[in-house]
C-alpha positions as CSV (number, residue, x, y, z in Angstrom):
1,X,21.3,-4.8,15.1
2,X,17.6,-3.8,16.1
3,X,14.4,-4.9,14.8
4,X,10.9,-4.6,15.8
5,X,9.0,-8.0,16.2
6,X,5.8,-9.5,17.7
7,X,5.0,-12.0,20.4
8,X,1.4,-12.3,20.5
9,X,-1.5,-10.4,18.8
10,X,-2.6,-7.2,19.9
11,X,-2.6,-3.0,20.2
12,X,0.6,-1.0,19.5
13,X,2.0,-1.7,22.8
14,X,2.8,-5.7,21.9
15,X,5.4,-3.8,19.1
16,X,9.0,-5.0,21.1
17,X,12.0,-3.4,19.6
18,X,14.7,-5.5,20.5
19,X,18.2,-6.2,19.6
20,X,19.8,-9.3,17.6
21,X,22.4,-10.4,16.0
22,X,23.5,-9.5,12.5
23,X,21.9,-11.9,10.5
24,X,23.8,-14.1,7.5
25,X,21.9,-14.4,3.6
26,X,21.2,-18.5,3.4
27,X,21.0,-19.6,-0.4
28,X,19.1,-17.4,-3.0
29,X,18.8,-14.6,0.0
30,X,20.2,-10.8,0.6
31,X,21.4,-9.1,3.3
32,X,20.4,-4.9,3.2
33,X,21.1,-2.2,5.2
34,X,17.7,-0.8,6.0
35,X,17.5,3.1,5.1
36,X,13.6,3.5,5.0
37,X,10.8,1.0,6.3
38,X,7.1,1.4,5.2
39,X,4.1,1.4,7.4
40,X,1.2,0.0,5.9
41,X,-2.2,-1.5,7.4
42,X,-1.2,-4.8,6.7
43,X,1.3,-4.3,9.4
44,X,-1.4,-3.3,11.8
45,X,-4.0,-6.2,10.7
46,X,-0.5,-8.6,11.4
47,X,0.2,-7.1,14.9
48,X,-3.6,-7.6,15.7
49,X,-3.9,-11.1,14.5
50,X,-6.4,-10.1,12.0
51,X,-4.1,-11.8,9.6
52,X,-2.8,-14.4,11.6
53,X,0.8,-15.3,11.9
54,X,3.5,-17.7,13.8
55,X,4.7,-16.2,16.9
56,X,6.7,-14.5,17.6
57,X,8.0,-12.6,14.4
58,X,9.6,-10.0,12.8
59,X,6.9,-7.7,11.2
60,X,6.9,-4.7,8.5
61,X,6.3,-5.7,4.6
62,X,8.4,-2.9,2.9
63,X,11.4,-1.5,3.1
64,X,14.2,-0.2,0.9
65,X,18.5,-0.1,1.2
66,X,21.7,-0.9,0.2
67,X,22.6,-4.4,-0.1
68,X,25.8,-5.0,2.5
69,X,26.1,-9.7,1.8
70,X,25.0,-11.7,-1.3
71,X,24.3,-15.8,-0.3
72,X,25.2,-18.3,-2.8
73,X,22.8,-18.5,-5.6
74,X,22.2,-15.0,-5.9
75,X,22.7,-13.2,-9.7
76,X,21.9,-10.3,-10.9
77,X,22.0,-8.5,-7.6
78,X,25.6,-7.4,-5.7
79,X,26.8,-5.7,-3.0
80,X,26.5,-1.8,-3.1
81,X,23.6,-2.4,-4.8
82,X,20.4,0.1,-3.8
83,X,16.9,-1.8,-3.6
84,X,13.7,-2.6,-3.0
85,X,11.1,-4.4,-1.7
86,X,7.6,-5.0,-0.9
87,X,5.7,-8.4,0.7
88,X,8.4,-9.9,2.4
89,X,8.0,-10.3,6.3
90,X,10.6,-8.6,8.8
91,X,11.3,-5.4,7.2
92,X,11.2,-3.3,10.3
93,X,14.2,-3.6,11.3
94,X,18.2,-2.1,10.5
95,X,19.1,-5.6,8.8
96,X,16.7,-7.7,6.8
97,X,17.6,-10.7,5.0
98,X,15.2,-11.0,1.8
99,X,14.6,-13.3,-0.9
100,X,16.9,-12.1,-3.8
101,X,14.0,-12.6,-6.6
102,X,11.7,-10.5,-4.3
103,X,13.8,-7.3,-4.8
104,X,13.8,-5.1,-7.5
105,X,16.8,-2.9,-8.2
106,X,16.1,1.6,-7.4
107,X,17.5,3.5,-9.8
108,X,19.5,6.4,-8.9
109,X,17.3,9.0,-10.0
110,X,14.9,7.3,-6.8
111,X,16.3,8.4,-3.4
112,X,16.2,5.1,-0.9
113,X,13.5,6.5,1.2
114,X,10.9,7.4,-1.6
115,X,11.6,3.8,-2.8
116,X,10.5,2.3,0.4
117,X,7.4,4.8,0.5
118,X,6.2,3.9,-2.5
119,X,6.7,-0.2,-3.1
120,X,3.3,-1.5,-1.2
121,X,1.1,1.0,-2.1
122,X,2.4,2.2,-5.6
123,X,2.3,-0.7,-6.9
124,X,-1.3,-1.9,-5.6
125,X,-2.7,1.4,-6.4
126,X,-1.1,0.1,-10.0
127,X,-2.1,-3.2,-10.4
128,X,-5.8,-1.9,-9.2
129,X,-5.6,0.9,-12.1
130,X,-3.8,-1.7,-14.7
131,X,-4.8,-4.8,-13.9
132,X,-8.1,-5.3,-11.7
133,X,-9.8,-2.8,-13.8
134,X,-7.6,-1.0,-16.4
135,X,-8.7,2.6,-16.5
136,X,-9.9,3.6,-19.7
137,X,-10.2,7.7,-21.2
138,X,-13.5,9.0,-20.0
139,X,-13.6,6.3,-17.2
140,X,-15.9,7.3,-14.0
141,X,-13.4,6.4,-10.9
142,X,-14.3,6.7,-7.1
143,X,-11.6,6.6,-4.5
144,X,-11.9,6.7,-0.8
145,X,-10.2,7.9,1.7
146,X,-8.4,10.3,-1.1
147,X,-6.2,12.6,1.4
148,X,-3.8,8.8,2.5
149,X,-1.0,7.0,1.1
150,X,-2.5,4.7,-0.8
151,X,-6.0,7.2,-1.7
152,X,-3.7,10.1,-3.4
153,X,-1.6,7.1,-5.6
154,X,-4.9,5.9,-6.6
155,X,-5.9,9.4,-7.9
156,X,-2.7,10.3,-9.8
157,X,-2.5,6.9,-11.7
158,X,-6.0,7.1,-12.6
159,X,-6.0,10.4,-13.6
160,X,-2.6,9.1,-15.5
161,X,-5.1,6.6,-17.6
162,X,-7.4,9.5,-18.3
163,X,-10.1,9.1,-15.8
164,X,-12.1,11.6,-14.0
165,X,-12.0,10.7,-10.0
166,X,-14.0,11.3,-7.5
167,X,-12.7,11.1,-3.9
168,X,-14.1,10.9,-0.3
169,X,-12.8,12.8,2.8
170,X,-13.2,13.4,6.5
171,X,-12.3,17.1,6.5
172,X,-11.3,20.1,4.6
173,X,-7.4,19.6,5.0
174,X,-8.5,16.5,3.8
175,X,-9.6,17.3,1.0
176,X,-7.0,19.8,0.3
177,X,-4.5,17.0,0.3
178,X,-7.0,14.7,-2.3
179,X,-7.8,18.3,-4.9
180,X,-3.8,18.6,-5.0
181,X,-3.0,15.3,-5.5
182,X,-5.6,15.8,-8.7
183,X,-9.3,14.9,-7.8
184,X,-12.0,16.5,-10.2
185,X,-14.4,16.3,-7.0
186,X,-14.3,15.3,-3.5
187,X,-17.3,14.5,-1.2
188,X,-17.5,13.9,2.6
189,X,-18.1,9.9,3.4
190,X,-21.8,11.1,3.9
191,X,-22.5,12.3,0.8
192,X,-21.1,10.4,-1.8
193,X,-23.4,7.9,-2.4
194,X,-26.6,9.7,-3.5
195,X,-24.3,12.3,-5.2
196,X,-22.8,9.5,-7.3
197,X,-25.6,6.4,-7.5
198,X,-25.2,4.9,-10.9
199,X,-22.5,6.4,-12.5
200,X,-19.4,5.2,-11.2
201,X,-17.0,2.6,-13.3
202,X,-15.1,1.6,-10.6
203,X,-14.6,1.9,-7.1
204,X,-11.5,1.6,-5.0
205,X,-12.2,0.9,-1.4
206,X,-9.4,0.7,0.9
207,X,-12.1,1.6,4.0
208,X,-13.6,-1.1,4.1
209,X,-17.3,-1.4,6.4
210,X,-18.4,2.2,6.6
211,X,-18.4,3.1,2.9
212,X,-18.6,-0.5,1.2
213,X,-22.8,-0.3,0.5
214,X,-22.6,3.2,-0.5
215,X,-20.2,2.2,-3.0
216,X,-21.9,-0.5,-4.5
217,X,-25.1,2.7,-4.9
218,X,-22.8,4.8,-6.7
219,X,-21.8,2.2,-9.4
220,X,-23.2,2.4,-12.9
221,X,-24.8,-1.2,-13.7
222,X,-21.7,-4.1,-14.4
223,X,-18.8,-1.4,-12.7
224,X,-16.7,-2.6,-10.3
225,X,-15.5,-2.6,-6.8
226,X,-12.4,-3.4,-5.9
227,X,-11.9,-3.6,-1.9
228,X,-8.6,-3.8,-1.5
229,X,-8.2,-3.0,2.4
230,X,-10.6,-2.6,5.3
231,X,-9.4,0.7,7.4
232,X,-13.1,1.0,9.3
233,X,-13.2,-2.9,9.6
234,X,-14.2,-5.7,7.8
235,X,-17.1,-6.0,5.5
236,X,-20.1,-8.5,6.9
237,X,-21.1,-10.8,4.5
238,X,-22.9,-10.2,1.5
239,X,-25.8,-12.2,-0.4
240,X,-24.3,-12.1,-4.4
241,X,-27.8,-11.5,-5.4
242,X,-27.2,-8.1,-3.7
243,X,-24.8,-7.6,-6.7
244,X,-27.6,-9.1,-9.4
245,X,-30.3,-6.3,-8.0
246,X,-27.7,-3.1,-8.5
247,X,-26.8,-3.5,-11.7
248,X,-25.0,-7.0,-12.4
249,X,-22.1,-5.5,-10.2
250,X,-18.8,-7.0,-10.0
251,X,-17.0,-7.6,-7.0
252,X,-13.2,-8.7,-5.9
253,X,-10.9,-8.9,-3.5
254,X,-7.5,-8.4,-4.5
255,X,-4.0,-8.5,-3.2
256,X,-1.2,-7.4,-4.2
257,X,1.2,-11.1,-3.5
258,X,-1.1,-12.1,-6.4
259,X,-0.5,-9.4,-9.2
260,X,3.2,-9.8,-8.5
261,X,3.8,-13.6,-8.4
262,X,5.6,-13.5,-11.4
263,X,9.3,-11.8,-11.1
264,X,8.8,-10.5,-14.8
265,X,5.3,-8.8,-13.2
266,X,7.3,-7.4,-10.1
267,X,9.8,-5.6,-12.4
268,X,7.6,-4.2,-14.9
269,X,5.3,-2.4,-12.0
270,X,8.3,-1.4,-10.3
271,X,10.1,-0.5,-13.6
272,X,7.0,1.7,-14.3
273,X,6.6,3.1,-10.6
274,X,10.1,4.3,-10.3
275,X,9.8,5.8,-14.3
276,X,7.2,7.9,-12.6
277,X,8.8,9.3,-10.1
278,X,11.5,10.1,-11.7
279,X,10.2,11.8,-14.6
280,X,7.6,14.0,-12.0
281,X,4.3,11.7,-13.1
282,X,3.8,11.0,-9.8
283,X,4.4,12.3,-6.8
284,X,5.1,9.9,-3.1
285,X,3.8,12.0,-0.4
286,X,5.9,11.0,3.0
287,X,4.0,13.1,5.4
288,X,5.6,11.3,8.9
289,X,9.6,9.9,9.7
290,X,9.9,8.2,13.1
291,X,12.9,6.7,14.4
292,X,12.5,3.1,14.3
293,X,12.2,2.4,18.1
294,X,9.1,4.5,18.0
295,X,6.8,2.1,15.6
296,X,4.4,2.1,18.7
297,X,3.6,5.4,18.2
298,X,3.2,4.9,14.0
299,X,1.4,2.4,14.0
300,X,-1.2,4.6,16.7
301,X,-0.9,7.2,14.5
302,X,-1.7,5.0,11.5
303,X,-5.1,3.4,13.0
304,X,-6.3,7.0,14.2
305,X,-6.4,8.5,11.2
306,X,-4.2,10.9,12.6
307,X,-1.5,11.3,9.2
308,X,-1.7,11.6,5.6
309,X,0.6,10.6,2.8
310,X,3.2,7.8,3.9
311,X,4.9,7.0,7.4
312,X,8.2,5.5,7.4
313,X,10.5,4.3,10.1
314,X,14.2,5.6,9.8
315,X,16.8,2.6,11.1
């Protein structure tokens, strides 16, 4: 089989595809043929070394398939099976081996591929509109970078809870991409923050150092930000009296490993994801397929801003 792994940190060019052999479930583990990968920016931050790992490595977080060996242990999940995953380290790749109580099962009305597009960043964009701050009717949302993956989720759930959402964009396809996807208003990244200062609830930040003080402007006194990536770079420190002086502002830094520790948790976001999709609630947006030999060229896509929606690699 093939698989895409890592050797030491750096740009797209340290992504090796290379082959191996078939790998074998150990105890408690799954073996599943690969029929979508997800790209996400964790990837990128793990190729980089921003997020340190042990080299060399598999890499790729997400992934969906069809379950082809079962190690001893495993219940509840069989061969034939069709599931999957998000969080688990190695998923790009034609073979992944995966903790069994880390899966969670697709149901048919799903295809494979939309499963794999919308693990990672469905279910952050719903524990951030559940769970870090649970969208109320009438609620006042802003989310960046609108017209990506993870920015057109964000607007769709919250629009789900019964908020009205603001979004920020680069361009006018852009914001095309962020009106469809069901944003009351969209603003260019140099605008927002005197068009919205004080009357934001919450704000989802997935950009990270170019729009994080002009968030914290457009928040309505106690309203939250929730940085949940850093696309532009990471944010430089910040004095928490900063938060005192705007308005008693709150400020966290989630994750989704944390909102799905719990297997009960996993299922009931993924349960609720996948009831989405299938019942036309919300729509996963794969705008780019490359075969998986070319993750290079995704992942240089990915960092330049160069795609909307969801990039997948095909096995």
């Amino acid at each position: 089989m093939h698989a895409i792994i890592v050797s030491a940190p750096g740009g797209p060019e340290v992504l090796e595809y290379v082959e191996r052999p078939d790998p074998a479930p150990g105890e408690g583990e799954i073996v599943v043929d690969v029929a979508a990968s997800g790209v996400n920016f964790i990837d990128i931050y793990h190729r980089s070394g921003a997020y340190p790992l042990n080299l060399p490595t598999p890499i790729g977080s997400e992934a969906a398939g069809t379950v082809s060996a079962v190690g001893a242990g495993v219940e509840g999940v069989a061969v034939g099976d069709v599931v999957a995953w998000a969080s688990v380290l190695g998923s790009y790749t034609e073979k992944a081996v995966v903790p069994a109580d880390r899966v969670v099962p697709v149901p048919e009305a799903v295809p494979a591929e939309v499963a794999a597009a919308a693990m990672l960043q469905g279910m952050t964009a719903h524990y951030l509109t559940h769970s870090t701050y649970e969208v109320k009717q009438g609620d006042q949302a802003l989310v960046h970078a609108g017209a990506g993956g993870m920015g057109q989720l964000l607007i769709q759930l919250a629009k789900l809870r019964g908020a009205k959402v603001y979004s920020t964009v680069s361009t006018s396809e852009k914001e095309k991409l962020a009106r469809e996807a069901g944003a009351d208003e969209v603003l260019r990244y140099e605008d927002f923050a005197q068009a919205l200062r004080g009357k934001i609830d919450v704000v989802y930040d997935g950009v990270g150092k170019a729009t994080f003080d002009g968030g914290l402007e457009a928040l309505r006194p106690r309203g939250l930000m929730a940085l949940y990536g850093a696309a532009s770079g990471p944010v430089p420190p910040i004095d928490p009296q900063t938060l005192n002086k705007q308005g008693s502002l709150f400020l966290t830094r989630p994750t989704l490993v944390h909102y799905v520790a719990e297997r009960k948790e996993l299922l009931q976001r993924a349960s609720d994801l996948f009831g989405w999709i299938a019942a036309g609630q919300l729509s996963i947006n794969v705008s780019h397929r490359y075969p998986l030999a070319e993750a290079r060229q995704a992942h240089e896509d990915l960092a330049a801003r160069r795609t909307t929606g969801k990039l997948l690699l095909i096995p």
